[in-house]
C-alpha positions, 0 to 999 in steps of 0.5 A: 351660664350664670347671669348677674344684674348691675346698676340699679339704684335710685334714679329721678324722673328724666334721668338715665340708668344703664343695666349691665347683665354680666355672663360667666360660664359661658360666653353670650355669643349665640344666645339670645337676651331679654330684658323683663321687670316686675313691679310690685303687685304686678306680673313680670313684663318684657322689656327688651331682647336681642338676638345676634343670631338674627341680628336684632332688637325689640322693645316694648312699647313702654320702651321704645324711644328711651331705653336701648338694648345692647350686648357686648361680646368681648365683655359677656355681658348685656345692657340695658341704657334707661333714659327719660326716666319715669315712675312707672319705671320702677321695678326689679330688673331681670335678664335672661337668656336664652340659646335655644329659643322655643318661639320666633324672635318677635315674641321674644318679650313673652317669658312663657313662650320663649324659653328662657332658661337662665335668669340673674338675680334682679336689680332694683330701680327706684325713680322718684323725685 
């Protein structure tokens, strides 16, 4: 499974972006997705994550309330939509996925006990006025 990021770029406070995670090599049906970011001097942090498996989502609570998660079957790919923009948005965006997870799904937001074992690239978002 490969995993690319799409859509990041430049974005003002109280716009939106939407991140795309598109999959080849596989198809994205039975694994489970997390959304992470990483600023500058900062660790890497959960975002988001879906689960078809168990049919749902979780959010950080930096999160909840402007971006939702999402993933299309059809298309193999995951996304990501930001509204409400704000600064401390910014950051490299990563996806990642995971068909066997090592923990339950509500701690899917913790890259070092769930077990993601394929990450895209990262995508950089920029909010500023």
């Amino acid at each position: 499974l490969e995993l690319v990021e799409f859509g990041g770029g430049s974005g003002q406070p109280g716009g939106s972006l939407r991140l795309s995670c598109a999959a080849s090599g596989s198809t994205l049906d039975y694994y489970e997705i997390g959304w992470f970011r990483q600023a500058p001097g900062k660790e890497r942090e959960g975002v988001s994550c879906i689960s078809s498996r168990v049919g749902r989502t979780v959010y950080a609570d930096s999160a909840k309330g402007r971006f939702t998660i999402t993933k299309d079957n059809a298309k193999n790919t995951a996304y990501l939509q930001m509204n409400n923009l704000k600064p401390k948005d910014t950051a490299v965006y990563y996806c990642a996925a995971t068909f066997s997870p090592a923990a339950p799904f509500r701690q899917c937001l913790n890259v070092d006990v769930y077990d993601y074992n394929y990450w895209g690239q990262g995508t950089q978002v920029t909010v500023s006025s």
